[in-house]
C-alpha positions in Angstrom: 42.6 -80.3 -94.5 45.6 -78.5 -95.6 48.7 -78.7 -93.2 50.3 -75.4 -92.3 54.3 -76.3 -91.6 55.5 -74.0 -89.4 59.6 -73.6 -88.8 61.0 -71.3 -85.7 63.8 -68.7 -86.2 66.8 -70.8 -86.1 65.6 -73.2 -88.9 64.5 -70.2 -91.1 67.8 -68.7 -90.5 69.5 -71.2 -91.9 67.3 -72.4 -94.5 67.1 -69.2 -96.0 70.7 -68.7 -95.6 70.2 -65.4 -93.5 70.9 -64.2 -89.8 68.6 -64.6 -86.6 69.4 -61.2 -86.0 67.8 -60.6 -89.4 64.6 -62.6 -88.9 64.4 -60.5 -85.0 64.9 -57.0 -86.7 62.1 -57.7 -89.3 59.7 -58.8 -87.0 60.7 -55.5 -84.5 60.5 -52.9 -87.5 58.2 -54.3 -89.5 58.7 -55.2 -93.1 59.5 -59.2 -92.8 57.6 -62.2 -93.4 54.9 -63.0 -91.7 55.2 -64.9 -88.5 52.9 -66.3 -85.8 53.4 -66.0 -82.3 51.8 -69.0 -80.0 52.7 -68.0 -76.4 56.5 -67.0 -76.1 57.3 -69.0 -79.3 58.1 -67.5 -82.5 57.3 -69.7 -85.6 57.2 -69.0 -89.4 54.7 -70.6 -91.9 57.3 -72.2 -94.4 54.8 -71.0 -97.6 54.6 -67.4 -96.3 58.5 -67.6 -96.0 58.9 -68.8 -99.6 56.1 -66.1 -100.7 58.4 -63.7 -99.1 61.6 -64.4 -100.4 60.6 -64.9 -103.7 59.0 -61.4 -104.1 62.6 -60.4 -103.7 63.8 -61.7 -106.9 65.4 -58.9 -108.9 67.0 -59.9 -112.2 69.5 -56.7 -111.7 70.8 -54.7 -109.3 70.0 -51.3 -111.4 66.1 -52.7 -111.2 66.2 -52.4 -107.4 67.3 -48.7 -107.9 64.8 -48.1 -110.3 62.2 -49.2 -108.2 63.1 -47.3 -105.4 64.0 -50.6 -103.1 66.7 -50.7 -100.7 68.6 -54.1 -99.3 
C-alpha cells in the first residue's frame, strides 16, 4: 500500500516558499494544485504539490511569453 502524505496550508506555504493567501486564492479561482478537503480541513498531497510546482519550471522568462503564460 502506497502512503499518500498529506501537508495543510501553512506547511505548504512555507515549504514551497509561497503565501497562504496564495495557496486560498488558487483553490477559490481555480488553477492551483490539487487539494483534498476532509470535513473543514484543507490538506495538500505533497506528490501533487511537487507535480505542480515543477510544471512551472521555465528556463526563461521570454519562454513564459511565448507561451502565452502569465505569473
Amino acid at each position: 500500500m502506497v502512503e499518500v502524505v498529506l501537508i495543510d496550508e501553512k506547511v505548504a506555504a512555507e515549504r514551497f516558499a509561497m503565501s497562504r493567501a496564495w495557496f486560498q486564492r488558487m483553490r477559490w479561482c481555480g488553477g492551483g494544485p490539487p487539494f483534498l478537503k476532509i470535513g473543514a480541513a484543507v490538506r495538500y498531497p505533497v506528490v501533487e504539490l511537487e507535480k505542480y510546482f515543477l510544471t512551472k519550471k521555465h528556463h526563461s522568462t521570454s519562454e513564459v511569453k511565448a507561451n502565452g503564460l502569465s505569473l
